[in-house]
C-alpha positions in Angstrom: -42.4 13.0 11.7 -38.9 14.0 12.7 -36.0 11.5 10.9 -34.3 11.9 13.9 -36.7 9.4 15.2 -36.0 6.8 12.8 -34.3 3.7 14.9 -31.3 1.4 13.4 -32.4 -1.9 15.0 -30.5 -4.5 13.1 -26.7 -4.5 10.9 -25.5 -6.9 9.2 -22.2 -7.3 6.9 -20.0 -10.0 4.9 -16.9 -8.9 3.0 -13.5 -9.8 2.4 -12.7 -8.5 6.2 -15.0 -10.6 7.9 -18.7 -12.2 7.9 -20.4 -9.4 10.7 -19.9 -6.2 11.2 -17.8 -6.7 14.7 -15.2 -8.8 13.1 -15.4 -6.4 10.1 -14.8 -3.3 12.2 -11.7 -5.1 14.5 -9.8 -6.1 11.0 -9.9 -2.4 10.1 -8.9 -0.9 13.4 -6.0 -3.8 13.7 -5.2 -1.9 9.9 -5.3 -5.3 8.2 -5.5 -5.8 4.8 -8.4 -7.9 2.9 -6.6 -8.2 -0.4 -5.4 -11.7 -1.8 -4.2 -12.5 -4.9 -7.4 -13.7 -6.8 -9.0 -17.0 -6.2 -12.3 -17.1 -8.1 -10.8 -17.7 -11.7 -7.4 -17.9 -13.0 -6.5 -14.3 -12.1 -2.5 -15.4 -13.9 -3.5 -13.0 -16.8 -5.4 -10.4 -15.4 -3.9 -6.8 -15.4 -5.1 -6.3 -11.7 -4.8 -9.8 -9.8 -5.8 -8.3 -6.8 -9.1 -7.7 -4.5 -10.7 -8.2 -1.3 -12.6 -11.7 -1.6 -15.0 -13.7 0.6 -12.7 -16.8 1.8 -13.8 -19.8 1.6 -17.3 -18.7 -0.1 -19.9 -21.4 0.8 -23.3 -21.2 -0.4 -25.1 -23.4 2.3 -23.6 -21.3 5.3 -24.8 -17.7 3.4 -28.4 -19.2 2.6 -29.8 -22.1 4.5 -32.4 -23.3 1.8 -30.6 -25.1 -1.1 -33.6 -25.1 -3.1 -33.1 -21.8 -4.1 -29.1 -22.0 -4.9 -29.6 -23.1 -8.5 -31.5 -19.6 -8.7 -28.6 -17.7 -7.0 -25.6 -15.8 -8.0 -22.8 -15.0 -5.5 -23.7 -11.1 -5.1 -27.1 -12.6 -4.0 -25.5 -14.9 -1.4 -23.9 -12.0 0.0 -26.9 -9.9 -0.1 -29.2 -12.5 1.8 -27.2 -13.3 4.3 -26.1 -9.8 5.5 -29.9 -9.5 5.7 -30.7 -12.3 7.5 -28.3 -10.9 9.8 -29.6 -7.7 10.3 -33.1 -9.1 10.5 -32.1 -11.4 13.5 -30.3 -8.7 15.6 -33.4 -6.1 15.4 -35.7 -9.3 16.5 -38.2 -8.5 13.3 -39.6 -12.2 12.8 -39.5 -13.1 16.8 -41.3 -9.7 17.4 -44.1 -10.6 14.8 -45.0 -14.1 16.2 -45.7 -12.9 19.3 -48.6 -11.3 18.0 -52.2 -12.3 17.2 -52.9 -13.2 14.0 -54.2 -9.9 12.8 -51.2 -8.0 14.0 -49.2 -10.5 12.7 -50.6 -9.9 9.0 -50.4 -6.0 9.8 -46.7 -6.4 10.8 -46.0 -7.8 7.4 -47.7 -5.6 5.6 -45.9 -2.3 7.3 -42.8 -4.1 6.8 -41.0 -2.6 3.9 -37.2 -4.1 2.0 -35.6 -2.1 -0.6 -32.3 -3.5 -2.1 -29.6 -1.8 -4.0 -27.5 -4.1 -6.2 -25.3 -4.3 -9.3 -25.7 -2.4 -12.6 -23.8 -4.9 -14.4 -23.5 -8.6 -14.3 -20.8 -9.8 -16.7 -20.7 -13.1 -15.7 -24.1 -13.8 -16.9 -22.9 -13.8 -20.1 -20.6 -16.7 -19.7 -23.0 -19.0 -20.0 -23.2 -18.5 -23.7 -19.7 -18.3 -24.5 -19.0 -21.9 -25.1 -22.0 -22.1 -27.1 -21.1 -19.0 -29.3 -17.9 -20.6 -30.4 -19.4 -23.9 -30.7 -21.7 -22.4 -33.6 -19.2 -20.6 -35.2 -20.7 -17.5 -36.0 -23.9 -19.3 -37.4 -27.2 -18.2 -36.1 -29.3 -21.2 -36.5 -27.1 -23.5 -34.9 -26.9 -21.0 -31.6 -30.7 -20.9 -31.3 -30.8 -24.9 -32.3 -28.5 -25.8 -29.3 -29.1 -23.2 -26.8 -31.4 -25.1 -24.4 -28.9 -27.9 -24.6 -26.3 -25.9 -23.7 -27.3 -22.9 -21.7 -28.6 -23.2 -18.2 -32.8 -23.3 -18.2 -32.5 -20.7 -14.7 -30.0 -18.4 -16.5 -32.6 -15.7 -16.6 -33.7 -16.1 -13.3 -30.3 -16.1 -12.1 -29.6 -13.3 -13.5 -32.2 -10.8 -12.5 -30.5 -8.0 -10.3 -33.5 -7.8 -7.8 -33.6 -12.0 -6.3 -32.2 -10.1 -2.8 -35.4 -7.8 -2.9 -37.7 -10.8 -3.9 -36.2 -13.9 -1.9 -36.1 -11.6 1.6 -39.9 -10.8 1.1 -40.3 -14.6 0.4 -38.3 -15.9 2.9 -39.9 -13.2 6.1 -43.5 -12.5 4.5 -42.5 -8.7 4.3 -45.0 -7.5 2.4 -44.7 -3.6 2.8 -43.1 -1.2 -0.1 -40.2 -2.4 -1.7 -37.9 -1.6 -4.6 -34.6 -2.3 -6.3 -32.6 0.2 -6.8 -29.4 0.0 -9.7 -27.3 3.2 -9.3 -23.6 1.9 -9.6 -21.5 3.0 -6.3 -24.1 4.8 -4.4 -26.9 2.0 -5.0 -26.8 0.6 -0.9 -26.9 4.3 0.2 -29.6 5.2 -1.7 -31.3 1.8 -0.7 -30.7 3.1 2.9 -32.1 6.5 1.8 -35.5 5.2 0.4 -36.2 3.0 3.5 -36.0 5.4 5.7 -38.4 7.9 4.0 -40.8 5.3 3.7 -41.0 5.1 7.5 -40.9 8.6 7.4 -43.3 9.6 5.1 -45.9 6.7 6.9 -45.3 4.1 4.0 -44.4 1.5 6.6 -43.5 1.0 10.2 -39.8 -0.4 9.1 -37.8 -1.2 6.1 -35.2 -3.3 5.6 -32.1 -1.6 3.4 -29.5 -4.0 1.9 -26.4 -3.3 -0.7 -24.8 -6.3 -2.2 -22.0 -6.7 -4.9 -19.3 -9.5 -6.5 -17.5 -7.1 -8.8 -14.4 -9.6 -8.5 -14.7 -11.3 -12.4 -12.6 -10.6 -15.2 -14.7 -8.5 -17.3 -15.2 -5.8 -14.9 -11.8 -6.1 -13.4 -10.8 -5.5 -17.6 -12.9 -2.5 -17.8 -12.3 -0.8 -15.2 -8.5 -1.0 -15.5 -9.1 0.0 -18.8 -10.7 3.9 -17.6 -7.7 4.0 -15.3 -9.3 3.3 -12.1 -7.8 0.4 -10.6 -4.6 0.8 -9.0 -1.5 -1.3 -9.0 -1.7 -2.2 -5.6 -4.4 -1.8 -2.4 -6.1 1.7 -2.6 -4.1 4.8 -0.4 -7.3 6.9 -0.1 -6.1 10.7 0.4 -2.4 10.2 -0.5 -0.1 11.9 -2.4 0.9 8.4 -4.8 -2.5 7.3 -5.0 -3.0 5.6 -8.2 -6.2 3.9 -8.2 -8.7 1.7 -6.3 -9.6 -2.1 -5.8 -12.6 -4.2 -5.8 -13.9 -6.0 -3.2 -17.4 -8.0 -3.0 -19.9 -8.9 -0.2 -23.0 -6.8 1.6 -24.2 -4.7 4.3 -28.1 -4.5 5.4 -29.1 -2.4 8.0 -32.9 -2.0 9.5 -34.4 1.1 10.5 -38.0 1.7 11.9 -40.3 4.0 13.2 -38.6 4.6 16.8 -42.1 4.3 18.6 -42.5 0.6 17.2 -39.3 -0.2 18.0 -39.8 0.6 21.8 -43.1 -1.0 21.5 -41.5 -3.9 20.7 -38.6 -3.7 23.4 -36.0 -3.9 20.2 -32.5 -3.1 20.7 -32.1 0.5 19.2 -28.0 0.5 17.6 -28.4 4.1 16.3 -30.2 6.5 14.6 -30.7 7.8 10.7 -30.9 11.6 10.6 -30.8 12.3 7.0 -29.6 11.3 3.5 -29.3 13.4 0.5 -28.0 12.5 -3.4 -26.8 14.9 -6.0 -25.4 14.5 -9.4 -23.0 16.8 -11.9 -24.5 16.3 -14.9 -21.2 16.1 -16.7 -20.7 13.2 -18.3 -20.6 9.2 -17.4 -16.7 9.6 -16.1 -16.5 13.3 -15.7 -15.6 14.8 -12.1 -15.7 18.3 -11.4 -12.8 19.7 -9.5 -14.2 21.9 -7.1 -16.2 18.8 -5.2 -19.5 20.8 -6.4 -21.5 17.3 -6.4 -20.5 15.6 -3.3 -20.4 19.1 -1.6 -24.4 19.1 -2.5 -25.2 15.7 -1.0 -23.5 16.8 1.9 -25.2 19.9 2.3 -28.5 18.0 1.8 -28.3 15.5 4.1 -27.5 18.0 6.6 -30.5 20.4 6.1 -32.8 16.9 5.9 -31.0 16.3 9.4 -31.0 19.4 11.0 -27.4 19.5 11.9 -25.1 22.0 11.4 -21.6 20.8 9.7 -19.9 21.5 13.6 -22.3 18.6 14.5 -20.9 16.1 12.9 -18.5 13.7 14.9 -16.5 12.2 11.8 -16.6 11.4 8.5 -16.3 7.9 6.4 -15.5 9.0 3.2 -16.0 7.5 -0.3 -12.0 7.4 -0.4 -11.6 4.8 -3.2 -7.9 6.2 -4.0 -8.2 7.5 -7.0 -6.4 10.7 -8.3 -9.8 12.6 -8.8 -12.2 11.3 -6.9 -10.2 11.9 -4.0 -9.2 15.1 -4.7 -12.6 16.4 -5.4 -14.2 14.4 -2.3 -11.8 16.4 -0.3 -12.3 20.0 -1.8 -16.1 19.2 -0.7 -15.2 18.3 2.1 -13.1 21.6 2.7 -16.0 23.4 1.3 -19.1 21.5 3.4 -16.8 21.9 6.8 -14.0 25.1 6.3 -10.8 24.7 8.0 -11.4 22.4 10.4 -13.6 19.4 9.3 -13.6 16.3 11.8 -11.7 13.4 11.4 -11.9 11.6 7.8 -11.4 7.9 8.0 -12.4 5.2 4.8 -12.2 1.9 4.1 -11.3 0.9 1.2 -8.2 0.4 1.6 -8.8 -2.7 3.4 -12.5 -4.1 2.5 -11.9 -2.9 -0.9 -14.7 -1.0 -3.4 -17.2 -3.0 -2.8 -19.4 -0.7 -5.3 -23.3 -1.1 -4.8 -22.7 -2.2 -1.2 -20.0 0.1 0.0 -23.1 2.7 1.3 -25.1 -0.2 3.7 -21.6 -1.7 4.4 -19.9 1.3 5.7 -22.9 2.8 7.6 -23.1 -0.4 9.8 -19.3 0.3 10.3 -19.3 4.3 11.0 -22.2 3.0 13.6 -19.2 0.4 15.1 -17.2 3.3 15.0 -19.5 5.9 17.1 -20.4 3.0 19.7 -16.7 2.1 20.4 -15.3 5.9 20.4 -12.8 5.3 17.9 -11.8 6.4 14.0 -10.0 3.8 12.9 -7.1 5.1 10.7 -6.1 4.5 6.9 -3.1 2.4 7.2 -2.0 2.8 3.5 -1.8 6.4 4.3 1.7 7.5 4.2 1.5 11.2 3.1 -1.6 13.2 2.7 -1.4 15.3 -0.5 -0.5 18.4 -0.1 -3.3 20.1 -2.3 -5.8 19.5 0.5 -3.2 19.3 3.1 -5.8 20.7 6.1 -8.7 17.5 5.6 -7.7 15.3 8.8 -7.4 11.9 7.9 -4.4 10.1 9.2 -3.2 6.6 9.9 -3.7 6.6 13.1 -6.5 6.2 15.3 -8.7 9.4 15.8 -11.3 10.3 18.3 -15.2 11.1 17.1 -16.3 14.6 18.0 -19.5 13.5 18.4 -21.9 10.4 18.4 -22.7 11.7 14.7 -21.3 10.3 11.6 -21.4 11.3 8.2 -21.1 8.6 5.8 -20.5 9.4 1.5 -21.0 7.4 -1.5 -19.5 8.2 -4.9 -20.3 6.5 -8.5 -20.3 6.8 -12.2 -22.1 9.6 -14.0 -21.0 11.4 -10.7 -23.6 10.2 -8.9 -23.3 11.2 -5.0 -24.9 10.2 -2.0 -24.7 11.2 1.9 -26.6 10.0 5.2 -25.6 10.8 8.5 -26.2 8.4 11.2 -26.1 8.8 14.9 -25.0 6.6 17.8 -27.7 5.1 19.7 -26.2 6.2 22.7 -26.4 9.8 21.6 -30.3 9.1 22.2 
């Protein structure tokens, strides 16, 4: 089966810039900033006091069913609700009870969900920090008074695949499914696996969702530690870059087998092409230079797509405003696409690094971006550095080439990923 066949029926997306992927989309073209001082904890202390939150974060309008809240953490709130989105607008659950009751049970069982979330959850831990200085050090009394004092669902909570599990719960998807914890480029890749599993006859459809709430103060601490938080709000491709900033939420996207879809008279959005992942084998912060890594996911994605680079309409890179990262995102670029690559945007710089989500979230936004004919710009950029002077991204508002987008995905142990999407009405 051809991947250009494989349909985008659904998007959905929460993050500091908005709760869908429209009002998302119109707070980066306006070239609004998400970032706010930091309301979740008492951010007075905290090197980098800065990030793109979820306002006014309430549980019961992200997830209906309160019985299930006590199990939740916030990146899971994100995570289901983008979902639920995405499953609405491609008509999944309506579609399925129009059915007999055998189709109905075959429907479920083609339907597939495959979830990339966090690596790391810090703030699991901080359920046994008053108890740890309560003891003193002393190992009996910990173990004596840690059902008294540590929450009974703490484990539960704290699993990193409740999205994965609570979607197939909630919509009786019973197809393939599987979490996937790859830092940065864990929604890509979740977008990625879906796909081929339509593609290689595994199910009929899949739904792909990246979530994340990096926004707490042990990751903020580490991360500024390694250098890679910057002062202020990211300036992806510029010449005083200095560092990146976090922001939380999801993205969830749905993409099915394009005759089902038409079957099923489902509103096609767009279409995946291809996907491809690379890594440099260097080292768990290491970056090389010459964009060797990125440059290969690129290339991959691509082949699997059967584009040439001229093909390609525009680019969302990873852009998190750091010095290397950029600088090696934008000598693959160079490489991938010569002289004349087509216009770079990113968004960082306003929805923040929203880490395992960034891949599902800014795929539903390059597909805003195709259907509406515009690139929005990166406002922070001032000056683009002049050691990859010829890459075109600007501040301003650019103009796709094409109904083609190629969206990239960066993370630690330079880990890469690329997919390339196209408008639906590029057919």
């Amino acid at each position: 089966m051809s991947a250009k066949r494989i349909a985008i029926t659904g998007a959905g997306a929460i993050c500091g810039a908005g709760s869908n992927c429209s009002a998302i989309w119109e707070t980066v073209r306006a070239g609004r900033i998400a970032a706010a001082p930091i309301a979740q904890f008492d951010s007075s202390h905290c090197p980098v006091p800065l990030a793109a939150e979820v306002a006014d974060f309430n549980p019961r309008a992200l997830v209906e069913d309160r019985k299930i809240h006590k199990l939740l953490r916030r990146t899971d709130f994100f995570g289901l609700y983008a979902a639920g989105q995405a499953i609405t607008e491609a008509g999944l659950v309506a579609s399925r009870e129009s059915l007999d009751a055998a189709a109905r049970d075959d429907f479920s069982d083609r339907t597939g969900v495959y979830v990339g979330s966090c690596g790391s959850g810090y703030q699991n831990q901080y359920d046994f920090l008053p108890l740890l200085t309560a003891a003193d050090g002393d190992a009996a009394a910990f173990g004596r008074l840690l059902a008294e004092q540590v929450n009974p669902m703490w484990l539960l909570r704290s699993l990193p695949n409740n999205v994965l599990c609570h979607i197939g719960i909630r919509y009786t998807f019973k197809g393939p499914n599987a979490c996937i914890t790859n830092h940065a480029i864990s929604g890509a890749l979740a977008l990625i696996e879906a796909a081929e599993a339509v593609i290689n006859d595994e199910a009929d459809r899949a739904v792909a969702v990246g979530h994340d709430a990096p926004i707490e103060p042990q990751t903020i601490a580490y991360f500024h530690a390694l250098g890679l938080l910057g002062a202020t709000v990211p300036r992806s491709f510029d010449r005083a870059r200095n560092g990146t900033m976090f922001g939380e939420g999801a993205g969830a996207l749905v993409c099915e087998r394009e005759g089902s879809a038409r079957a099923r008279d489902a509103n096609i959005i767009g279409y995946y092409l291809g996907g491809g992942c690379s890594s440099e084998a260097k080292g768990l912060l290491a970056i090389r230079e010459d964009g060797d890594g990125p440059a290969r996911a690129i290339e991959a994605a691509l082949k699997a797509a059967g584009l040439s680079p001229s093909e390609v309409g525009m680019i969302v890179a990873h852009g998190n405003g750091s010095r290397s990262s950029d600088a090696s995102e934008a000598a693959a670029i160079l490489r991938v696409f010569g002289h004349k690559p087509p216009p770079v945007t990113a968004f960082k710089w306003c929805i923040g690094h929203t880490l395992a989500a960034a891949g599902t979230i800014e795929t539903a936004l390059a597909l805003e971006c195709l259907a509406r004919g515009e690139v929005p710009g990166i406002a922070t950029l001032r000056e683009i550095d002049p050691a990859f002077a010829e890459l075109p991204a600007s501040a301003s508002v650019q103009k796709p080439r094409s109904d083609v987008a190629l969206v990239i995905a960066r993370g630690f142990a330079a880990a890469n990923a690329a997919l390339i999407v196209r408008c639906a009405a590029g057919g």
